[in-house]
N, C-alpha and C positions, 0 to 999 in steps of 0.2 A: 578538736584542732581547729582553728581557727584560718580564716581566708588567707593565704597566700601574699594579694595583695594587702592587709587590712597591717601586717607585719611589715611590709615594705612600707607602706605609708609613716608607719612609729617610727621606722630608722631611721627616714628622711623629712622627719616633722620641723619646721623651720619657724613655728610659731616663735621660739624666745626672741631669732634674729628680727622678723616681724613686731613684733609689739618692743623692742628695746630700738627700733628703727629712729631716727629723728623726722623728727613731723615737715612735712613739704608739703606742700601745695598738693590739690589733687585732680588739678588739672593742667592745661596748658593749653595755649593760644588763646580765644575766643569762646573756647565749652564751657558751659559752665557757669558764663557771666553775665553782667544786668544788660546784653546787648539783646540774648534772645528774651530777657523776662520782658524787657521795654518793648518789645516789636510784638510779643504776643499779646502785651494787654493796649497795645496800638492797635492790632487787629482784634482783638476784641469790641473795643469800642467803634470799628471802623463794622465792625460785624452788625450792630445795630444798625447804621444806615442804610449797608448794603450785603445783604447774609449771603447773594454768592461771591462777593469779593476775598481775593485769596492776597493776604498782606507776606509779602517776603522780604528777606534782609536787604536792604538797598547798601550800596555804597556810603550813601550821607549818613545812613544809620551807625556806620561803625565811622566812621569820621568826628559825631558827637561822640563817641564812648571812646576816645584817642583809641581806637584799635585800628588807624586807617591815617590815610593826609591827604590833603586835596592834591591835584594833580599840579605838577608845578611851571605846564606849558599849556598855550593858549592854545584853544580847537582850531583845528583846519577851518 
């Protein structure tokens, strides 16, 4: 006889609704896209000059990849 669960799994197998699914995107917002590939191989190459410099997403970073807008009032 077989596992308990392993029968429960076969009744509730949802593979056909899964793979007859319509294909979307597979991510959303910001993951995923050339914002983090461009900032890593920024700090890569920032890695050569200075190997303990720590490169993070700035604001202007996603402002060139339109995931962002500059701000639209003047600083104090």
């Amino acid at each position: 006889m077989e596992n308990p669960r392993t029968e429960t799994a076969r009744d509730h197998d949802d593979r056909d609704l899964i793979e007859n699914a319509e294909t979307a995107p597979s991510f959303s917002g910001a993951s995923g896209g050339n914002l983090e590939r461009d900032v890593a191989s920024s700090a890569e190459l920032d890695a050569v000059d200075a190997p303990d410099g720590i490169r993070r997403v700035r604001k202007q970073d996603a402002i060139d990849h339109d995931q962002s807008r500059p701000h639209d009032r003047p600083r104090d």
